[in-house]
N, C-alpha and C positions, 0 to 999 in steps of 0.2 A: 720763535724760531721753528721751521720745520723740523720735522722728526727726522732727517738724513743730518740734520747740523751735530749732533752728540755724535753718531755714528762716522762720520767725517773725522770728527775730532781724533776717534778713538784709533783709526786708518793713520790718521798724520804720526799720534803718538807711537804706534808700533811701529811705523818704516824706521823713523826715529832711535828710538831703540836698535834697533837692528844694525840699521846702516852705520850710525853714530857709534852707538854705544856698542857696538860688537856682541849685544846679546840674544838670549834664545826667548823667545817671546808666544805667550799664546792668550787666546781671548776667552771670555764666559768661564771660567775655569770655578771649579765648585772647591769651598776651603771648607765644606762641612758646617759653618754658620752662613751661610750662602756662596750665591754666586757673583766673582768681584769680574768688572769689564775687561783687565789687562795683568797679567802676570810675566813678570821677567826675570831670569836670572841672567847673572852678571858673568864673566870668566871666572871668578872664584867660587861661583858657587853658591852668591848671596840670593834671596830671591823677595825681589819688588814687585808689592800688589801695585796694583794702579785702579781709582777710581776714576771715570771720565764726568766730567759734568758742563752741562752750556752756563751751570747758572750757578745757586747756592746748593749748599750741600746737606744731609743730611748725617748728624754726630751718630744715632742710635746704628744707622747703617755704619760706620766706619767702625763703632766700636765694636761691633762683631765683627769686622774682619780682622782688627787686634786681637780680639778673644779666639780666634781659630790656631793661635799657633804655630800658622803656616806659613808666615810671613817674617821676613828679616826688617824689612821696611814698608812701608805704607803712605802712597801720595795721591792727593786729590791734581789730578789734570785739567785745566779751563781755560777757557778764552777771557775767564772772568778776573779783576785785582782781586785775588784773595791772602786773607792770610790769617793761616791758624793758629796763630799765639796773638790775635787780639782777644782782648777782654771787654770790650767795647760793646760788641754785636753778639746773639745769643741765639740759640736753635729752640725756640719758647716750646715751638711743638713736644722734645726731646723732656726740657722741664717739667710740662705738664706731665707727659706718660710716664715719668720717675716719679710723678708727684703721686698720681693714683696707685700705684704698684706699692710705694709704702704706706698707702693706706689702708691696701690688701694686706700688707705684711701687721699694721696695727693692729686692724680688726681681727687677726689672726692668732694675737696677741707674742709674735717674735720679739716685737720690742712695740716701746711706750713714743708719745709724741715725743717729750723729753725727752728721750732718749736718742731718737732721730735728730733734733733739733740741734742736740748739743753734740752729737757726733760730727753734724755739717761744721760746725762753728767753729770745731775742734780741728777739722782736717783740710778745711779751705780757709784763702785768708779772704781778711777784711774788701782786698780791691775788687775778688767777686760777689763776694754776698754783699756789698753795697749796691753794688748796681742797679742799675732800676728798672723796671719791665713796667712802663705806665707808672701807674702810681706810689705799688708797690715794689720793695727788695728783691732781688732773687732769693735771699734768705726767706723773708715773711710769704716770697710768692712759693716757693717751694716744699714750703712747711704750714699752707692750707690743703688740712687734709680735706676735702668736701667729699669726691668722690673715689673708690678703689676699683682698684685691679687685680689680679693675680701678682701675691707676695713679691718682694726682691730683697735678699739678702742685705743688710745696712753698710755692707763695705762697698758694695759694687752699687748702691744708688746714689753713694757720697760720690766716685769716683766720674758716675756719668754725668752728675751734675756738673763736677768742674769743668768734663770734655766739654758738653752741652755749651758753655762758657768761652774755654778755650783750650785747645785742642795741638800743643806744641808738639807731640810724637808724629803730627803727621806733615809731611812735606807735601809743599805745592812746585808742581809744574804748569809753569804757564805757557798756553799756546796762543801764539798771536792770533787774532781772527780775521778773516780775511773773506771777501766774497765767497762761493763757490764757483762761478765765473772767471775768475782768478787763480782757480789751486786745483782744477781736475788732477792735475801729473799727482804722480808721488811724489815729483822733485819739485814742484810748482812753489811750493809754499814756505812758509819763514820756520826759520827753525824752533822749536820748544827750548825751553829754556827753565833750567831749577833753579828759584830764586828760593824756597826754602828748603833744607837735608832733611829736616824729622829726624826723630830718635831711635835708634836702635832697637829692636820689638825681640821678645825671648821666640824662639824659635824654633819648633821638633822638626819644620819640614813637613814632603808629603806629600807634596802638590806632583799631578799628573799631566804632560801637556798631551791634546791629542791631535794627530796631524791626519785625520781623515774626516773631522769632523766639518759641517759649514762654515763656522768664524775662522777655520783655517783657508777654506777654500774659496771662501770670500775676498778675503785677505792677498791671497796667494793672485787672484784675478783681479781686485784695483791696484797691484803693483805691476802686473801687465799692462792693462788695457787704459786706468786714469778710469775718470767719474766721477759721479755720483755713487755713490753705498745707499740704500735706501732710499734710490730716486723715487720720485714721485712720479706715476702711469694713473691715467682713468679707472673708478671703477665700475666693473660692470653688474656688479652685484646689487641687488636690490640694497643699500643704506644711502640715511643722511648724508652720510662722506662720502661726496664725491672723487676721492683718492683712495689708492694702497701703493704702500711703497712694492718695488723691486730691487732684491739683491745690489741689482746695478743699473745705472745707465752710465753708459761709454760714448762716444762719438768719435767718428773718422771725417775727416776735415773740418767743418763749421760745427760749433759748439752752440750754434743753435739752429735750436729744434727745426725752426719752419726753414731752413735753406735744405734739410732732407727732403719735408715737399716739393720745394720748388726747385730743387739741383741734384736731384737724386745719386745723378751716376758719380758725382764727386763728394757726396755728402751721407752718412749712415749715422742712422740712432743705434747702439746697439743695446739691446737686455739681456740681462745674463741673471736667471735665478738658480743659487747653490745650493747645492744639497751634500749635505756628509752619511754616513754608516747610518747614524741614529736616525735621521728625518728624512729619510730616503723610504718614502712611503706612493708604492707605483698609483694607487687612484688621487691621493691627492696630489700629488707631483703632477699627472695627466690634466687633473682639474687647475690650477693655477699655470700652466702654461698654454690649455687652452684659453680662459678668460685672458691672459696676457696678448694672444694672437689678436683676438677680439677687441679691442681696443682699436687695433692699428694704427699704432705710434711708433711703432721699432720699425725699425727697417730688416734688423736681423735678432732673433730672438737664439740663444744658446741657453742649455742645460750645463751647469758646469758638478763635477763630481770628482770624489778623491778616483785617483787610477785603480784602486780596487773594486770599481763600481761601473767599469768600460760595460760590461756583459749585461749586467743589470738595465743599466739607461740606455744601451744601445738597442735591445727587445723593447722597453718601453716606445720610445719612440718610432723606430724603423713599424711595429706592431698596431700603431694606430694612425689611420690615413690623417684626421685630424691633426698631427702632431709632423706630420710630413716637411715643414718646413725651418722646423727645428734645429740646430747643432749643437752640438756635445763637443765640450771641454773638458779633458782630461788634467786632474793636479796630482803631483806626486808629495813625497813628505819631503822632499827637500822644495816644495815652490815651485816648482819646474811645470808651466802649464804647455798643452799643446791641444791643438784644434781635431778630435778624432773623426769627427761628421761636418759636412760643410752646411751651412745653413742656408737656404732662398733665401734670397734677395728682393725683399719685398715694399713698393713704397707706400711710406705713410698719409693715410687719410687727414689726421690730426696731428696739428702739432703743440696743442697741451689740451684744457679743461678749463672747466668755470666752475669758481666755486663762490656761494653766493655773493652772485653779479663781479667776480674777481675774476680777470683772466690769470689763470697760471701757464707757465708751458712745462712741455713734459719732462720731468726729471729735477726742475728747479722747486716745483711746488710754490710759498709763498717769497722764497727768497728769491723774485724776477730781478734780474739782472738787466739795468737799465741798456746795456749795450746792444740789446737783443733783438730789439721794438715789441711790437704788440702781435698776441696771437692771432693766426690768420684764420684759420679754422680749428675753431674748440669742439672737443667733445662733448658732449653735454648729456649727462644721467638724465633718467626719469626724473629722479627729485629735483634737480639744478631746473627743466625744464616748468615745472611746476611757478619755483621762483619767477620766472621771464614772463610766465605767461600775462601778468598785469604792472608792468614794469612802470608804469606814471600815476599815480592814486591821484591826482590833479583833475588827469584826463577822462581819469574810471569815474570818478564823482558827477563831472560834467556830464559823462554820458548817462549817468542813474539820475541827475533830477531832471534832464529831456525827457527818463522814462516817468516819472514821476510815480513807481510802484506804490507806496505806501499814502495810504489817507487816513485822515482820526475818523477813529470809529463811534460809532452815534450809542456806542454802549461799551461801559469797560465790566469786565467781572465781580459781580456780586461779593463773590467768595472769597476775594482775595485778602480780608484780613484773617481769616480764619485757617488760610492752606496752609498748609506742611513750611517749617523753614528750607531754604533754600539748602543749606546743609542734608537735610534727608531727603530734597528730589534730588541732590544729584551726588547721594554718597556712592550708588554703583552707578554713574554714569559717565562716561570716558567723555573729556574735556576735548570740545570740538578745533579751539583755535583762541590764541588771546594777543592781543596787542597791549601795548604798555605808549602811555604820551605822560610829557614831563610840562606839566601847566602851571602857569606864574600864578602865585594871589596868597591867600592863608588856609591854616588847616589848625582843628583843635588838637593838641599834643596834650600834654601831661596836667600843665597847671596854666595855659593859655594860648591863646590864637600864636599861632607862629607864621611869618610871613617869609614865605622865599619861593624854591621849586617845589612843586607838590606831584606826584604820581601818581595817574590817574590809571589802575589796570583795569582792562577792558576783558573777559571773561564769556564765551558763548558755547552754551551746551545743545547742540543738533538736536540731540535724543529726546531733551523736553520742552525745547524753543525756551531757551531761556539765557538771559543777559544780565550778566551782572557790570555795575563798576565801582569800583571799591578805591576810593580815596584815601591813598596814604598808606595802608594795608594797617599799619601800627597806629593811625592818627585819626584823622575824621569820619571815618563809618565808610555806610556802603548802602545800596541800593541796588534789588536786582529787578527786573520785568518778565514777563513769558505772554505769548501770544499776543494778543491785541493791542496790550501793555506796550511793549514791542513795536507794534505798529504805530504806537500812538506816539511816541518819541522820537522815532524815526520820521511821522509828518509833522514834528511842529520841527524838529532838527535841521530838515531840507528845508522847511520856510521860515528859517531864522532873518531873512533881507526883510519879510512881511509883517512880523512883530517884534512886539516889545519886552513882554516874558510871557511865560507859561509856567504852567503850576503842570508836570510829568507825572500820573500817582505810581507808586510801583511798592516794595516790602524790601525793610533792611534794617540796619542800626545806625544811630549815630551818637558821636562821640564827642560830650560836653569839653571845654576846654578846664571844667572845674569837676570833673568827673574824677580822677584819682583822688583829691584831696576828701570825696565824697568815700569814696569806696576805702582809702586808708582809715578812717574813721568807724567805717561800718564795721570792718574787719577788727579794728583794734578792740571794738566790743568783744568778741568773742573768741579773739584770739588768732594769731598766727596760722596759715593755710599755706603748708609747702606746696599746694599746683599753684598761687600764684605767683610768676613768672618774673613779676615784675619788680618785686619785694627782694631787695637783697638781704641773702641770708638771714630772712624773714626780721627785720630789724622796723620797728614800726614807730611814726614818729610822733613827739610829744601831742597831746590833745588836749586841751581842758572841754571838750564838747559836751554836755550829758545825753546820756544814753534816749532819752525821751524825745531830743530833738533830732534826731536821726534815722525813728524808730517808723520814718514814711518811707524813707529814702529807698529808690527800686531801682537800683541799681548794679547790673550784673558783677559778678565776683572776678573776670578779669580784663585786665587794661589792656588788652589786646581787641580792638575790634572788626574781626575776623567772623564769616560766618560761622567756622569750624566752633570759633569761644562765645559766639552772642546767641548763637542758637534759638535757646528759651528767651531771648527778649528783642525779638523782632516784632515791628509792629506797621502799621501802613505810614509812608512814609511820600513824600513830592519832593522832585527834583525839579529846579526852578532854572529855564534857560533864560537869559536876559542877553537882549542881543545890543550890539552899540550902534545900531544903524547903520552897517558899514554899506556903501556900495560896491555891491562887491563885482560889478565892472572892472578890471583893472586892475584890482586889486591886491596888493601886494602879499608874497607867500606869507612874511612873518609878520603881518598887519592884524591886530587881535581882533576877531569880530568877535566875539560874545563872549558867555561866560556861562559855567554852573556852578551854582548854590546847591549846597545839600544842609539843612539844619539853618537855624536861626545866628546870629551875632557871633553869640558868643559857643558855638558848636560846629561841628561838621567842616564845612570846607566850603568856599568861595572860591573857585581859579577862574581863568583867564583862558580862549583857545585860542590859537591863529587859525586865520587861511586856511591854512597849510597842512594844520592839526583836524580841523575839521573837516575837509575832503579826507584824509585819510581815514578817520573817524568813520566818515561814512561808508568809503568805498570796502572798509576792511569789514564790516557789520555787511554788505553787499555780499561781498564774497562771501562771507562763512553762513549765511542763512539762508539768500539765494539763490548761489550756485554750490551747496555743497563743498563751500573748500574747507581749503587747512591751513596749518601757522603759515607755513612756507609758500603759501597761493597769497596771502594777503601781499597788496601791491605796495609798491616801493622796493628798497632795498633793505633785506634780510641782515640782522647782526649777524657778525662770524668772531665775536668775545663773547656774547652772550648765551643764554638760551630763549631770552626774549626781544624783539626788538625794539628800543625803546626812543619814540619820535619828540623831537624838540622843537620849540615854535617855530623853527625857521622849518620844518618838514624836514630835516636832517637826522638820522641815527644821532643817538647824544654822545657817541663812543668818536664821530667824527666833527665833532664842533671843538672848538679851543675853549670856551665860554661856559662850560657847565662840568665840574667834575663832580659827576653821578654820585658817587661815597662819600661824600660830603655836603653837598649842597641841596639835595634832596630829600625831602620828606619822604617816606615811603614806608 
C-alpha cells in the first residue's frame, strides 16, 4: 500500500471521533513510552490511545503504550479483520525479543532457566504454550535460551509473552477500506466501526494535546479541502525513489491529475505542506517548497501554519522571489482555516511519475485508480531515466551480436590458478551491477542433486573486470572470470546457434551433492565448530566411519558455498555451455536454447536458459562492462519488491508470473 494509505486511515479515524463521537482528539502525541498515532478523550474525560495500522500489528509497541499510564483505553485501528483475543496467531518477532532479554536476565544470574520456565507454566495456560510456532511450542520456543539481551524482569516477560499471544485489553476498530478515489471528502467514506471494547487500563493521565503543531494543522486542512494526506509528488532530489509525499494533495473539480493539464481553468491540483511551532524551520521550509514548485504538478502550492505563525511564513515567503507563487493558510486552535496570501495559478507540466517502468499519477502513488486512465505526461528522475534508457534486452542483444564485440582470445592467463581468490580482489571493491535469472535443471544441495528452479546470480565488478556467477548462492558453487576470461565466454555465449559445448575456464568452488555428509564426518572427528552455520545447535550425527578413512578428505569447513566461506579452496574451474541446437530464427522467448553445467554428475549444477534468459544474459553483461552501467541501466523491467531483479524463462520478473513462487520453489 502506499505510504498516504495508514495516514488516510488515521484522517478518517479522527473526523470520526470528532464528528461521531463528540470528542477532543489529537495525533503523534508522546505518552513518555513513545509516540502513539491518535489520542481521544471522551466527554467524561476518559482518554483513548489509538493505534493506526494498514496491516498486522506490533504486541511489544502496544505494550508500551499500556505501560505509559496515560491511557484509560487502547485500540488498534485497520482496514484489516483483526482480532486481539485470538490465540491462534502469534507476534514471533515479540517471542523471540522476550526470549533473548531472559537470557540476558539468566546470564545475569536474576533468575535460573527453571525458574523462568516454570514461572511461564505457572502463569499462562495450557491453550498458549501449546501452540505451535513450526515445529516447536510456544513454551519449548520461548524457553530456548540460545542468545541474550539486556535483562527483563521475570514478571513482565511472562506477561508479554501471553500479550505476544493474545492481546484482550486492546480493542479493535475497524475501518472499512475503500479506494482513495472514492473517499477524498472527510464525509466520502464508510464509517469506523468498534467491533471490540478492550479492557479498562489503570490510568495517572497526563497527556498534552497541542493545537499549533503540523498533525493538527494537517488535520484541520483535509477536513477543509478533502485529499490526499501524504500524497505522492515527483522527486527532484537526487535518490532511488522516485517519490516524496506532500502534506497534501487536494483538487478542485476533476480528481484527476491530467484533466488540470488539459482543462486548467476548470480543474486545479492543490499542495498544501504544514508546518506547526516545532517544524517551522525558515531554510528548510524554503527548500521543500521550492523542490515542490519544481516538479510542476500543483497547480496551486500553499504553506499552511498554526495562526501564531502569520508573520513568520508571511516574511518567508513574500522575502524570497522563488517562493513568489506560494499561498499561506492560516489555522487556528479551534480548526478554523482561512486563505491569508493567494496563491499563482499555475499549470502543470506533469501529471504523475514513473516508477520503475510503473506509471503513477500525482498524488495517488501506487494506488492508480482505474477511473483515471493512464499518465499523459510523467515526470521522470534521473534514476527512472536511467531504467528507460534500454527498455527491450531482446532488441539490445540483437543489436550486440550485429556488433559482434567479443572474440576467443588465442591465449587465456597463465596465472590464473594461482591469483588471489575472488573474495580478496573484490573485498574493497564496490559491486558494479548484478542480475539474478531463475533456470530450470538441478543443483547439488546437502545430501543430493535436487531438481527444480535454480538461481543463477550474475555479479560484475568494473574496478577489476570481473564476473562472477554463483549457482544457488547456498547449493552448487560458483565460478568467476576477469579479463580475457571474460571475453572468452562472452564469444562462445553469442555463438551458442554454432556449437555444441564448450569447456569456459575460469576460478571458483563447487559443491558436491555428498559434500555435507563428507564434512559432517570430518568435523565429528574433532569435534563440534560453533562458525559452522549449518550444524544445528552443533548436534552431530551418528558415524561409524574411522578416522583414517577420511583423513584425505579436502574439504572446506562450511556448507555454504559462497566466495566470502570457500575462500581457501578455490581452484580452476570450466563452465561447460551445451547448446540444444536451437534455431534461433523465430524463435520463441521461453524456448530453452542451451544450458550451463558447472561440476560433474553428481556436483555443482546443470540448468537450462531460454531465449529470453539469454539475450538478457547478454545485453545485461553489455551494459555493465561496455557501456559503464549500473543495476538500474540493465534492460528490461526493474523489480520494485525486490532489490534484485530476478528474470524467469519466459523473460518476465519472477514477481510477475503466476507459475513460480520464488520462496519456495527455488534453489538459491
Amino acid at each position: 500500500m502506499a505510504e498516504f494509505g495508514e495516514e488516510l486511515l488515521r484522517q478518517r479515524v479522527w473526523d470520526w471521533l470528532e464528528r461521531d463521537k463528540g470528542m477532543t482528539v489529537d495525533a503523534e502525541v508522546e505518552l513518555g513510552t513513545g509516540r502513539i498515532d491518535l489520542v481521544a478523550e471522551t466527554d467524561n474525560g476518559e482518554l483513548w490511545g489509538i493505534e493506526v495500522k494498514t496491516g498486522a500489528y506490533r504486541t511489544e509497541q502496544l505494550h508500551r503504550y499500556v505501560e505509559s499510564g496515560k491511557l484509560d483505553r487502547l485500540f488498534i485501528a485497520s482496514a484489516a479483520e483483526l482480532d486481539t483475543t485470538d490465540t491462534t496467531s502469534f507476534d514471533v518477532n515479540e517471542l523471540s525479543q522476550v526470549r533473548k532479554r531472559m537470557a540476558g536476565a539468566i546470564n545475569a544470574g536474576h533468575y535460573t532457566e527453571e525458574e523462568a520456565r516454570s514461572a511461564i507454566e505457572q502463569a499462562l495456560p495450557d491453550e498458549i504454550l501449546n501452540q505451535k510456532i513450526g515445529s516447536q511450542t510456544v513454551l519449548d520456543y520461548v524457553t530456548l535460551f540460545l542468545s541474550s539481551k539486556g535483562p527483563i524482569p521475570l514478571d513482565e516477560a511472562v506477561q508479554r509473552i501471553s500479550r505476544a499471544v493474545s492481546f484482550p485489553e486492546v480493542g479493535v476498530i475497524h475501518v472499512p477500506d475503500v479506494e482513495p478515489y472514492d473517499l477524498l471528502g472527510a464525509m466520502d467514506a464508510p464509517t469506523p466501526e468498534i467491533t471490540h471494547d478492550g479492557a479498562p487500563l489503570e490510568s495517572a493521565g497526563g497527556v498534552t494535546f497541542a493545537r499549533r503543531e503540523e498533525p493538527w494543522i494537517q488535520h484541520s486542512i483535509w477536513q477543509s479541502l478533502g485529499g490526499i494526506p501524504e500524497g505522492h509528488i515527483p522527486n527532484t532530489l537526487s535518490s532511488d525513489q522516485p517519490y516524496r509525499p506532500i502534506d497534501l494533495i487536494a483538487f478542485e473539480g476533476s480528481r484527476n491529475p491530467t484533466d488540470a493539464l488539459e482543462h486548467p481553468e476548470e480543474n486545479k491540483i492543490i499542495g498544501v505542506e504544514a508546518k506547526g511551532e516545532g517544524s517551522f524551520s525558515p531554510t528548510s521550509v524554503h527548500e521543500q517548497l521550492t523542490q515542490f514548485l519544481q516538479t510542476e504538478t500543483v497547480s496551486q502550492l500553499y504553506l499552511a501554519v498554526p495562526a501564531s505563525l502569520e508573520e513568520r511564513a508571511t516574511e518567508l515567503v513574500e522575502g524570497n522571489s522563488d517562493l513568489a507563487d506560494v499561498g499561506i493558510i492560516l489555522v487556528t486552535e479551534d480548526g478554523h482555516s482561512e486563505i491569508c496570501r493567494t496563491p499563482t495559478d499555475r499549470v502543470p507540466a506533469y501529471d504523475g511519475y514513473m516508477e520503475t517502468h510503473q506509471q503513477r499519477k500525482t498524488g495517488y502513488g501506487d494506488r492508480f485508480p482505474s477511473e483515471i486512465g493512464e499518465v499523459v505526461s510523467p515526470y521522470i528522475t534521473e534514476e527512472e531515466a536511467d531504467r528507460l534508457k534500454y527498455s527491450d534486452p531482446i532488441a539490445y542483444a540483437q543489436d550486440v551480436l550485429t556488433e559482434n564485440p567479443w572474440q576467443v582470445p588465442d591465449t587465456l592467463d597463465a596465472q590464473a590458478e594461482t591469483r588471489e581468490p575472488l573474495s580478496e580482489l573484490t573485498e574493497e571493491v564496490e559491486k558494479s551491477g548484478s542480475r539474478i535469472y531463475v533456470l530450470e535443471g538441478s543443483v547439488a544441495s546437502q545430501h543430493e542433486m535436487e531438481t527444480g528452479y535454480v538461481e543463477l546470480l550474475v555479479d560484475y565488478y568494473r574496478e577489476t573486470d570481473t564476473l562472477l556467477f554463483n549457482f544457488g548462492r547456498n547449493y552448487g558453487g560458483y565460478i568467476w572470470f576477469t579479463g580475457e576470461e571474460i571475453d572468452n565466454l562472452l564469444a562462445n555465449l553469442t555463438a551458442i546457434q554454432d556449437l555444441e559445448s564448450v569447456m569456459v575456464p575460469g576460478k571458483g568452488f563447487v559443491k558436491t551433492s555428498l559434500y555435507d555428509d563428507y564434512t559432517r564426518i570430518e568435523i565429528s572427528l574433532r569435534g563440534p565448530d560453533p562458525d559452522i552455520e549449518w550444524i544445528d545447535n552443533n548436534v552431530l550425527p551418528e558415524t561409524d566411519v574411522a578416522a583414517e578413512s577420511v583423513a584425505d578428505l579436502d574439504f572446506p569447513t562450511s556448507a555454504k558455498p559462497r566466495p566470502s566461506y570457500a575462500t581457501h579452496h578455490e581452484k580452476r574451474l570450466s563452465l561447460e555451455i551445451v547448446s540444444n541446437g536451437t534455431d534461433l530464427e523465430g524463435v520463441s522467448p521461453d524456448a530453452q536454447i542451451g544450458s550451463f553445467r558447472l561440476g560433474s554428475e553428481t556436483e555443482g549444477a546443470d540448468v537450462a536458459f531460454t531465449y529470453a534468459q539469454w539475450c538478457n544474459l547478454i545485453a545485461s553483461i553489455h551494459v555493465l562492462r561496455e557501456r559503464g552501467g549500473k543495476t538500474r541501466e540493465l534492460p528490461g523491467k526493474e523489480t520494485n519488491s525486490w532489490t534484485q531483479s530476478r528474470i524467469a524463462p519466459s523473460g518476465q520478473l519472477v514477481e510477475d508470473t503466476d507459475d513460480i513462487d520464488y520462496r519456495n520453489d527455488v534453489f538459491r
